[in-house]
SEBA-427398 format. One record per residue: x, y, z of N, C-alpha, C, O, CB in turn. Coordinates in steps of 0.001 Angstrom, whole numbers, plus 500000, padded with zeros to 6 digits. Glycine has a CB too. Layout:
N
<pt n_x="X" n_y="Y" n_z="Z" ca_x="X" ca_y="Y" ca_z="Z" c_x="X" c_y="Y" c_z="Z" o_x="X" o_y="Y" o_z="Z" cb_x="X" cb_y="Y" cb_z="Z"/>
...
//
This chain:
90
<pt n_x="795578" n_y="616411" n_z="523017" ca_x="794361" ca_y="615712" ca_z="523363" c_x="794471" c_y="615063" c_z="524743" o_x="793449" o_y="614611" o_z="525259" cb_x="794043" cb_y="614665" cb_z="522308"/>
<pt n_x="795540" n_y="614997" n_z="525314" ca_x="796027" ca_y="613844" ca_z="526389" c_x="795342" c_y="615164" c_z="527588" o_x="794187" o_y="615129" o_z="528015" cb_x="798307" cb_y="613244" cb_z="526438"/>
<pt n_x="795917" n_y="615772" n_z="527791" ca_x="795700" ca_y="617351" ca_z="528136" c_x="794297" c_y="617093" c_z="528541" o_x="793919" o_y="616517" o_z="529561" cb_x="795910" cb_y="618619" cb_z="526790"/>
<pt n_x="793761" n_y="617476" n_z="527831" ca_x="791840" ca_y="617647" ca_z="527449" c_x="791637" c_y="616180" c_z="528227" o_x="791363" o_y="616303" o_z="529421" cb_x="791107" cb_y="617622" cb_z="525150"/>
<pt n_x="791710" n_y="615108" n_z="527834" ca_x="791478" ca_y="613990" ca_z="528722" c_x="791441" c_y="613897" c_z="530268" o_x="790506" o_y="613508" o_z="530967" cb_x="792326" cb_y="613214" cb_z="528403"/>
<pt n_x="792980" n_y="614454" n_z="530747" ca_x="793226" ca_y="614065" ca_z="531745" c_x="792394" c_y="615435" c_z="532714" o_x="792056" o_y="615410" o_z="533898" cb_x="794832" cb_y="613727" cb_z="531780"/>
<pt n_x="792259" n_y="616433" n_z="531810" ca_x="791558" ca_y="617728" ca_z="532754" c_x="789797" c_y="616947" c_z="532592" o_x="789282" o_y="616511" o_z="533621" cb_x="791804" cb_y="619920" cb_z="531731"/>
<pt n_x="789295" n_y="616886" n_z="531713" ca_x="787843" ca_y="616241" ca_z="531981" c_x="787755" c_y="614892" c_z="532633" o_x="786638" o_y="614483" o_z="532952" cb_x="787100" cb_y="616066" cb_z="530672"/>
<pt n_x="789008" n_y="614029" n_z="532906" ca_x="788761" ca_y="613236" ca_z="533897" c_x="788380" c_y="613723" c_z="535197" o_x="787543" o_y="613231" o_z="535953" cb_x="789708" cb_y="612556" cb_z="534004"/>
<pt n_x="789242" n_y="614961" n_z="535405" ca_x="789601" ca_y="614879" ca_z="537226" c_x="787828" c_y="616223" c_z="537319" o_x="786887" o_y="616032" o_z="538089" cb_x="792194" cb_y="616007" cb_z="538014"/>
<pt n_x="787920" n_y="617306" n_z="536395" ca_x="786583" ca_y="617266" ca_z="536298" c_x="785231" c_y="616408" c_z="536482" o_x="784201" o_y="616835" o_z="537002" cb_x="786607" cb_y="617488" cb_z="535506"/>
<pt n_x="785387" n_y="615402" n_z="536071" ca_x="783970" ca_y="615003" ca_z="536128" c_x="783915" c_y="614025" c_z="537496" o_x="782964" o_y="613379" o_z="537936" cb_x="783480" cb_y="614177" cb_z="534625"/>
<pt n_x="785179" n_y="614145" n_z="537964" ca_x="785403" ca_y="613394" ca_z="539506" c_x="784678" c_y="614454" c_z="540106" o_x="783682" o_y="614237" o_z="540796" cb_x="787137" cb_y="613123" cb_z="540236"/>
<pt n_x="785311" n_y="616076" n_z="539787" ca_x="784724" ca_y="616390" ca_z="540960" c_x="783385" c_y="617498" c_z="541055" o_x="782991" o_y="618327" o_z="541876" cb_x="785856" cb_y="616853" cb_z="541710"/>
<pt n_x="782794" n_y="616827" n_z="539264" ca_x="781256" ca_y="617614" ca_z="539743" c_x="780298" c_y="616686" c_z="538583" o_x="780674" o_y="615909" o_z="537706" cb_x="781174" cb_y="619869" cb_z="539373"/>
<pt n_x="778836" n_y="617153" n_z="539009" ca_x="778111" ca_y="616406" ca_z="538301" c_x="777430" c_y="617691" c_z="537952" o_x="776291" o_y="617409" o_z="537580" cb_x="777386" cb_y="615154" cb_z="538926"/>
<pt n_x="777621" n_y="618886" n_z="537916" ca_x="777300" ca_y="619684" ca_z="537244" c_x="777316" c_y="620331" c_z="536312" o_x="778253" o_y="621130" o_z="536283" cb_x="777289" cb_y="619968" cb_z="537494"/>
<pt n_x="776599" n_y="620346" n_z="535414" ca_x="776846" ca_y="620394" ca_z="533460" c_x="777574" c_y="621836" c_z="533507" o_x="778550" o_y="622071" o_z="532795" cb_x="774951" cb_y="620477" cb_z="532137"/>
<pt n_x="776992" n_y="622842" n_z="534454" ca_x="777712" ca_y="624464" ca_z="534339" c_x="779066" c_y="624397" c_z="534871" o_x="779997" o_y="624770" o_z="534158" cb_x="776891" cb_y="625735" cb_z="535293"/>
<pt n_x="779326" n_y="623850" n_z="536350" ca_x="780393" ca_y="623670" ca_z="536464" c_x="781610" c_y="623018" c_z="535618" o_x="782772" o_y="623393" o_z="535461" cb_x="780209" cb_y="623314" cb_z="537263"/>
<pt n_x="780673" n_y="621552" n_z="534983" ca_x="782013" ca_y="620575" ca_z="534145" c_x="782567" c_y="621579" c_z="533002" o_x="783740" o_y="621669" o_z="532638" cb_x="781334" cb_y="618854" cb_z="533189"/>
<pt n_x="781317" n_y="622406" n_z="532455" ca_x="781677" ca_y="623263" ca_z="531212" c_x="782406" c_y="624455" c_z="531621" o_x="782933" o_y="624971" o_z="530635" cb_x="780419" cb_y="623720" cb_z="530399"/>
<pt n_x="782685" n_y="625217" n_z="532919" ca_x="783466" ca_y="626238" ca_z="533155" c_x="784912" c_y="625197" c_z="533976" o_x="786056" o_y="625312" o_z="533538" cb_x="782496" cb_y="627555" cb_z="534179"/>
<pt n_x="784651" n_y="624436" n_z="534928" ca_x="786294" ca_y="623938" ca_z="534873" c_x="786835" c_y="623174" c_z="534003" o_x="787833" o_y="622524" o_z="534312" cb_x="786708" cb_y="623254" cb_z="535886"/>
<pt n_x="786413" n_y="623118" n_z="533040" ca_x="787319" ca_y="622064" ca_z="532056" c_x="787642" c_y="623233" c_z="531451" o_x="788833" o_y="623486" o_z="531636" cb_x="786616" cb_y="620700" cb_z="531008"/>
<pt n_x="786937" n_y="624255" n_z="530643" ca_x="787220" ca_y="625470" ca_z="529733" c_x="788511" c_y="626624" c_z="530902" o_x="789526" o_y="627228" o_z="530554" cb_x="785242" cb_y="626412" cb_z="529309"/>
<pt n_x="787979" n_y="626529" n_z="532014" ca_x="788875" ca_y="627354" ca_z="532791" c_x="790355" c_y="626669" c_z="532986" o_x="791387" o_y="627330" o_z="533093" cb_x="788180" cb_y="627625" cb_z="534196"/>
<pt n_x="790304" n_y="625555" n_z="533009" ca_x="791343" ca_y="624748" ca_z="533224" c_x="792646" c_y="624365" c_z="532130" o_x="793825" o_y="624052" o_z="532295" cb_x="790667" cb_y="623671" cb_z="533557"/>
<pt n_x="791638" n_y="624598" n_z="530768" ca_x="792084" ca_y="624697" ca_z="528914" c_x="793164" c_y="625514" c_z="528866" o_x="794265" o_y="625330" o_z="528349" cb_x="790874" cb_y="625464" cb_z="527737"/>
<pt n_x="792505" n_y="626899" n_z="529760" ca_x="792815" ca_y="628218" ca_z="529296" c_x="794729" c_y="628626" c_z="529205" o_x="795418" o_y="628404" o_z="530201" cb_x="791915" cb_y="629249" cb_z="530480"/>
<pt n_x="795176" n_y="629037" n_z="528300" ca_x="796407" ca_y="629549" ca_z="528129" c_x="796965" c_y="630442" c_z="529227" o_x="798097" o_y="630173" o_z="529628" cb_x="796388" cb_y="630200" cb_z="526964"/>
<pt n_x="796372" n_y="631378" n_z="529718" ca_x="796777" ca_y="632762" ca_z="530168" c_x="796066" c_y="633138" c_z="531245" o_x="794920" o_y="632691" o_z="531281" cb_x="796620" cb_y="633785" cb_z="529179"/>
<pt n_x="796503" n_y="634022" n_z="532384" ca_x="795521" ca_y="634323" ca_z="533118" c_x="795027" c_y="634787" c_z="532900" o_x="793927" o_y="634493" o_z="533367" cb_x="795467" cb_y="634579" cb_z="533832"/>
<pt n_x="795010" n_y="636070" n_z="531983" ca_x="793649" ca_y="637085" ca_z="531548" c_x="792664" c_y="636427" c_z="530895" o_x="791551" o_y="636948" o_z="530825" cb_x="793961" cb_y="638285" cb_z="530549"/>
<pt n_x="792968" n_y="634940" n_z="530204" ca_x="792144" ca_y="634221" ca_z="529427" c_x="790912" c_y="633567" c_z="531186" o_x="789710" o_y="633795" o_z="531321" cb_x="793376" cb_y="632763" cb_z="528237"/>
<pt n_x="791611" n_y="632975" n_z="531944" ca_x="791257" ca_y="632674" ca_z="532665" c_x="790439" c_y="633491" c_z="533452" o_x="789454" o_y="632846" o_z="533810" cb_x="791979" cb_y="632243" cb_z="532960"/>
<pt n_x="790432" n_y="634813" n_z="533936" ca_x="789920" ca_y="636110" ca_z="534817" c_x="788549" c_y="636249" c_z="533814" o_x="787407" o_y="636369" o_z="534257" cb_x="791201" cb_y="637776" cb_z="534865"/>
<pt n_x="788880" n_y="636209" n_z="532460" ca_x="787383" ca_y="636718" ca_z="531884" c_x="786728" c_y="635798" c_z="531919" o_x="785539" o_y="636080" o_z="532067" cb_x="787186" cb_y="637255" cb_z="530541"/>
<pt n_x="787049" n_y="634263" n_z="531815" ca_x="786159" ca_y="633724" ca_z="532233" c_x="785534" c_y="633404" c_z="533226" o_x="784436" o_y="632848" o_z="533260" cb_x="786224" cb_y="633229" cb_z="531964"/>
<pt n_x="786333" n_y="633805" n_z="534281" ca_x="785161" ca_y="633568" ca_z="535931" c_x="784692" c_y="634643" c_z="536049" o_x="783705" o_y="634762" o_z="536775" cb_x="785798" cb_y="633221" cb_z="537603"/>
<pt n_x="785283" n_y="635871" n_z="535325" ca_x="784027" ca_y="636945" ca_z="535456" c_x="782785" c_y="636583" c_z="534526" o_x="781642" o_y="636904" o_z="534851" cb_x="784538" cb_y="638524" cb_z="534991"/>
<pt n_x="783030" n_y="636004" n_z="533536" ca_x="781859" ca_y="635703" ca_z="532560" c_x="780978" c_y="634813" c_z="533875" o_x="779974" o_y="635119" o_z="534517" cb_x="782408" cb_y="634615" cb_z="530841"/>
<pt n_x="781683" n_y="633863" n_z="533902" ca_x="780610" ca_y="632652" ca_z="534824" c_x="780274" c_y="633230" c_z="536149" o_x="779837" o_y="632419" o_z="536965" cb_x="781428" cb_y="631004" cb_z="535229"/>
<pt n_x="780382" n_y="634399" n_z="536511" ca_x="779396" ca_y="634944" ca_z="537753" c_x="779381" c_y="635934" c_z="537423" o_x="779761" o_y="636575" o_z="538403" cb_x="779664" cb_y="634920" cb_z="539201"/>
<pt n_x="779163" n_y="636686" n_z="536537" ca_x="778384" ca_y="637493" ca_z="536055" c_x="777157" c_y="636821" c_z="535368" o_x="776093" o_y="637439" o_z="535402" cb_x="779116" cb_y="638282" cb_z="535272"/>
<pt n_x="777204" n_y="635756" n_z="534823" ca_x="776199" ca_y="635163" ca_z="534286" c_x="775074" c_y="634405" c_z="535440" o_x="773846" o_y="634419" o_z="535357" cb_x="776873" cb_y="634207" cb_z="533301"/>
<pt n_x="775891" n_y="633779" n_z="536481" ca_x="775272" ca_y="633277" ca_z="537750" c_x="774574" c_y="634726" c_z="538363" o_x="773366" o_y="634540" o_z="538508" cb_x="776548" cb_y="632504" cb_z="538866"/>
<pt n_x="774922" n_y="635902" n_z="538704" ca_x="773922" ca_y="637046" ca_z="539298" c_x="772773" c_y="637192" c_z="538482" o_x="771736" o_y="637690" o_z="538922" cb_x="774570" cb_y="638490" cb_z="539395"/>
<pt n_x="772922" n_y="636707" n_z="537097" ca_x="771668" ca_y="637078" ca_z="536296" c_x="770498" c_y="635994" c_z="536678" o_x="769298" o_y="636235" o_z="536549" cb_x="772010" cb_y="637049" cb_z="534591"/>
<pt n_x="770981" n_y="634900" n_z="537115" ca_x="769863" ca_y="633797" ca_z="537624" c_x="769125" c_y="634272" c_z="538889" o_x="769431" o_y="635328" o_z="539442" cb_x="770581" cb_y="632309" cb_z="538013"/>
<pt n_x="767994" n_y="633340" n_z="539397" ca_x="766878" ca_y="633652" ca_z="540286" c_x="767955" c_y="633970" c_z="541392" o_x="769153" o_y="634157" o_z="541178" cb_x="765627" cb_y="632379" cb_z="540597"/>
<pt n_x="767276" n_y="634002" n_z="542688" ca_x="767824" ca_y="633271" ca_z="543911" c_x="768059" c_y="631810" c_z="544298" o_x="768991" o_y="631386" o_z="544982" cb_x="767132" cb_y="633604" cb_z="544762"/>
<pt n_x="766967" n_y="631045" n_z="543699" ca_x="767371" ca_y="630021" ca_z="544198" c_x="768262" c_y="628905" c_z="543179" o_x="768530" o_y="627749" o_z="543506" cb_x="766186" cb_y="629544" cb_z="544762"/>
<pt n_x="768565" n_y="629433" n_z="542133" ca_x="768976" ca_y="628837" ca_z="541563" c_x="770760" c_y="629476" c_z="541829" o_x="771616" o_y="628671" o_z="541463" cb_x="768125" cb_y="628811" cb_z="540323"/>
<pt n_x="771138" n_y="630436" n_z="542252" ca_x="772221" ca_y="630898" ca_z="542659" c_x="772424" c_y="630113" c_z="543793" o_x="773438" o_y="629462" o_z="544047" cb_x="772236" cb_y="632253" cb_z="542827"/>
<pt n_x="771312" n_y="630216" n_z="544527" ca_x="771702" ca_y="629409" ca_z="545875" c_x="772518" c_y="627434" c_z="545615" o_x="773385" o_y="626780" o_z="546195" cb_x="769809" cb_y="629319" cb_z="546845"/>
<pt n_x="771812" n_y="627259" n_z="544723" ca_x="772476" ca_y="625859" ca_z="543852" c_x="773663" c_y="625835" c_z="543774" o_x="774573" o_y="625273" o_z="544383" cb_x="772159" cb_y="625648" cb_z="542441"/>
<pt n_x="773551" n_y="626701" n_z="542717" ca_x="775078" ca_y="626722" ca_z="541984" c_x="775889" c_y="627302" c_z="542962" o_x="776994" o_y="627382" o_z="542424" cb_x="775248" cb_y="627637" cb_z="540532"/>
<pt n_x="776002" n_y="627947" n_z="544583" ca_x="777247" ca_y="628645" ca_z="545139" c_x="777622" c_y="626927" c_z="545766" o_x="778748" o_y="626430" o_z="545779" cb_x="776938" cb_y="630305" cb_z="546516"/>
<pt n_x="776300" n_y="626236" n_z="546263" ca_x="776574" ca_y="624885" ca_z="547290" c_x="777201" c_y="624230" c_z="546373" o_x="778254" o_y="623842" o_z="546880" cb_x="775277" cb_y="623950" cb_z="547980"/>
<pt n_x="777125" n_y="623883" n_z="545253" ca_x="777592" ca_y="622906" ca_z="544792" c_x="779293" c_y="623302" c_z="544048" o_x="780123" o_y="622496" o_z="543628" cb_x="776408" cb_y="622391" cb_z="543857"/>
<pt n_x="779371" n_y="624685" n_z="544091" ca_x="780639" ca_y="625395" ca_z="544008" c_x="781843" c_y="625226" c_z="545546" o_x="783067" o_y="625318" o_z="545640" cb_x="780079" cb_y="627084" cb_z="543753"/>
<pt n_x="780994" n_y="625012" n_z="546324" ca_x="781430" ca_y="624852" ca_z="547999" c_x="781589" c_y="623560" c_z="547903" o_x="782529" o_y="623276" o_z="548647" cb_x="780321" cb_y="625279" cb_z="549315"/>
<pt n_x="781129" n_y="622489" n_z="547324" ca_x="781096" ca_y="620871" ca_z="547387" c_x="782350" c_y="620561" c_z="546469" o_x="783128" o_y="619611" o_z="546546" cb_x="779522" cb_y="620091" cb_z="546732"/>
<pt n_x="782329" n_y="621836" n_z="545400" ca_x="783420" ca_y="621369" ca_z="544370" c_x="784889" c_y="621079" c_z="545379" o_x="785538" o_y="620044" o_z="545527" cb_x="783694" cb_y="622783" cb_z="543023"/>
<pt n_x="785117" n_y="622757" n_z="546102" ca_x="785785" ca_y="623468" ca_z="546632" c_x="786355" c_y="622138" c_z="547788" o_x="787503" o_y="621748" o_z="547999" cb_x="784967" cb_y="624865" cb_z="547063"/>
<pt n_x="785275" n_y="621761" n_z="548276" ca_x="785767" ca_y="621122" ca_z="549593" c_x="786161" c_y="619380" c_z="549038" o_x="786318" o_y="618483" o_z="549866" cb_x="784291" cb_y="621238" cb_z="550994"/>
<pt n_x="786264" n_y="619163" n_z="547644" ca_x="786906" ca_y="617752" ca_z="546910" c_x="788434" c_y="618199" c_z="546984" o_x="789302" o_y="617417" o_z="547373" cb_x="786313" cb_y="617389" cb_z="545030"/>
<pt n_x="788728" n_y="619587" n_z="546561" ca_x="790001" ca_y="619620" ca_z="546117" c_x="791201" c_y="619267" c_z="546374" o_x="792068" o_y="619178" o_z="545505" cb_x="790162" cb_y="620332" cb_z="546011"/>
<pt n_x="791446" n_y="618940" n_z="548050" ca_x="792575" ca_y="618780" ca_z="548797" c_x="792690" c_y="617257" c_z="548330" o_x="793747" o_y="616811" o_z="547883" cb_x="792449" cb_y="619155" cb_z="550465"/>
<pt n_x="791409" n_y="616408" n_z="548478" ca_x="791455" ca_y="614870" ca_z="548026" c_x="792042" c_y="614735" c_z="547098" o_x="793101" o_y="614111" o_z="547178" cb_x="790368" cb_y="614200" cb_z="547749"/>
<pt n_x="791614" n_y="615248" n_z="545859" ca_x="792189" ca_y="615117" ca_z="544362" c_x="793435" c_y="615834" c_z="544306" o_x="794428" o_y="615413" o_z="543713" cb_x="791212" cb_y="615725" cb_z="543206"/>
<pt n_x="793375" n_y="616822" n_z="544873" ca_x="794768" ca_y="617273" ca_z="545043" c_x="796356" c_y="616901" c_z="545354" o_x="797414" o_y="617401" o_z="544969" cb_x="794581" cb_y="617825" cb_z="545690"/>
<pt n_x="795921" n_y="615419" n_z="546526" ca_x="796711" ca_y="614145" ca_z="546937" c_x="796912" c_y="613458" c_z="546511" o_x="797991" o_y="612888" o_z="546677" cb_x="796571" cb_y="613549" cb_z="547568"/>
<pt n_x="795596" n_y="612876" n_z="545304" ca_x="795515" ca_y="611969" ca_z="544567" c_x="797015" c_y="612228" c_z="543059" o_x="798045" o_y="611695" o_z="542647" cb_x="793750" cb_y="612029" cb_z="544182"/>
<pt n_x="796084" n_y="613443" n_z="542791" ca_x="797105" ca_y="613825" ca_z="541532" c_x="799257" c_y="613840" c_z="542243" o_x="800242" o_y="613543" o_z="541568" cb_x="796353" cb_y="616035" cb_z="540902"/>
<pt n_x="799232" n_y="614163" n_z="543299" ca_x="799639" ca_y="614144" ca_z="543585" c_x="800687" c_y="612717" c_z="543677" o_x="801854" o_y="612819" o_z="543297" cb_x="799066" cb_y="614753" cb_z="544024"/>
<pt n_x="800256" n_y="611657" n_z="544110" ca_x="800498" ca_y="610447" ca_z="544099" c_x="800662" c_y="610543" c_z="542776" o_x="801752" o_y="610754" o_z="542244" cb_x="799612" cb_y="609522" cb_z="544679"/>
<pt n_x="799355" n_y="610359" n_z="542046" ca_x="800150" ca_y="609597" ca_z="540985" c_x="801468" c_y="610320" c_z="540233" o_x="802401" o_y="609719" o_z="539702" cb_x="799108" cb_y="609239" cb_z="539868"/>
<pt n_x="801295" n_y="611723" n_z="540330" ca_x="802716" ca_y="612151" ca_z="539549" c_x="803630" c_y="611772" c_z="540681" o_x="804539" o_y="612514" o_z="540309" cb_x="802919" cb_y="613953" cb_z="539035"/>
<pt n_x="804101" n_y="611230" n_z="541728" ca_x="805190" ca_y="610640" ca_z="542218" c_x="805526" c_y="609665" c_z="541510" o_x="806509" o_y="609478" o_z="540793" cb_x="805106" cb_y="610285" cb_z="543382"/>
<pt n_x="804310" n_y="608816" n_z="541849" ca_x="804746" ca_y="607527" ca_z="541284" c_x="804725" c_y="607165" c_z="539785" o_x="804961" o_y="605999" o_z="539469" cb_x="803996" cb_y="606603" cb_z="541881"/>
<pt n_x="804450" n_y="608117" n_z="538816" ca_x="804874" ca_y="608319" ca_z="537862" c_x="806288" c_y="608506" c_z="537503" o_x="807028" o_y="608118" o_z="536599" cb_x="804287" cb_y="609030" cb_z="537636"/>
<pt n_x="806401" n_y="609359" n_z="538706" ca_x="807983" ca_y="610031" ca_z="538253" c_x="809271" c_y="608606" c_z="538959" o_x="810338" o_y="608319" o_z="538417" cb_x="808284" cb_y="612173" cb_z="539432"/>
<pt n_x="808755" n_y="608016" n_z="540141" ca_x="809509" ca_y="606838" ca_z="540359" c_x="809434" c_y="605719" c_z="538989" o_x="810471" o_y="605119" o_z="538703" cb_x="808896" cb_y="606182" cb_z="541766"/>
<pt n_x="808683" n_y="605572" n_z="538501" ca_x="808630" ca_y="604564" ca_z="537668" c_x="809513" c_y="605194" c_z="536448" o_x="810154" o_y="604303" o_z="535891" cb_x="807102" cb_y="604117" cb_z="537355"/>
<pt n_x="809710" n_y="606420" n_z="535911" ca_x="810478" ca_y="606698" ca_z="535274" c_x="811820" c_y="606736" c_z="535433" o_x="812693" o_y="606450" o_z="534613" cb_x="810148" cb_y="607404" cb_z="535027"/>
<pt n_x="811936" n_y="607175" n_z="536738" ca_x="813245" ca_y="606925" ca_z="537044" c_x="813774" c_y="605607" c_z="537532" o_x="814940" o_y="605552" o_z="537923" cb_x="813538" cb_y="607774" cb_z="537883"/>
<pt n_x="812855" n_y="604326" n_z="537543" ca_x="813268" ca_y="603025" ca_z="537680" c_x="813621" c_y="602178" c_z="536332" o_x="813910" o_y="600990" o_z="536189" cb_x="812223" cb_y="602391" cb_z="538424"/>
<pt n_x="813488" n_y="603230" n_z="535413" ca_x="813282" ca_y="602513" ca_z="534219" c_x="814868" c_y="603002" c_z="533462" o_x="815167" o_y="602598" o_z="532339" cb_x="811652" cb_y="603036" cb_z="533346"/>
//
């Protein structure tokens, strides 16, 4: 459960989008890469079936996700340091 927590935390940091929160938290779940591959083929295969402009949405806000990552990426980062110092101070 800790798992599931800590992936829908850093999720919902970095979207406010109900399609996105529901494909990176589920993509993020996933065991395996083949588990993982069918699902981003599922989720844009399912995105080509939408209008234009609603594709046009969902790629920007896929680009907005994209361009959080290095931040959170530092972040997570930090804290598993300083996680790992505090363990080893202990």
């Amino acid at each position: 459960m800790k798992k599931f927590a800590n992936i829908y935390d850093l999720v919902c940091r970095l979207t406010d989008d109900r399609a996105f929160r529901a494909f990176f938290t589920a993509y993020l779940m996933t065991e395996s890469e083949e588990e993982r591959t069918a699902l981003s083929n599922r989720f844009w295969q399912e995105l080509a079936l939408q209008n234009a402009a609603e594709q046009q949405l969902l790629r920007a806000e896929f680009t907005r996700c994209f361009l959080k990552l290095p931040g959170l990426a530092a972040e997570l980062h930090e804290r598993a340091f300083n996680a790992a110092n505090a363990a080893n101070a202990a």
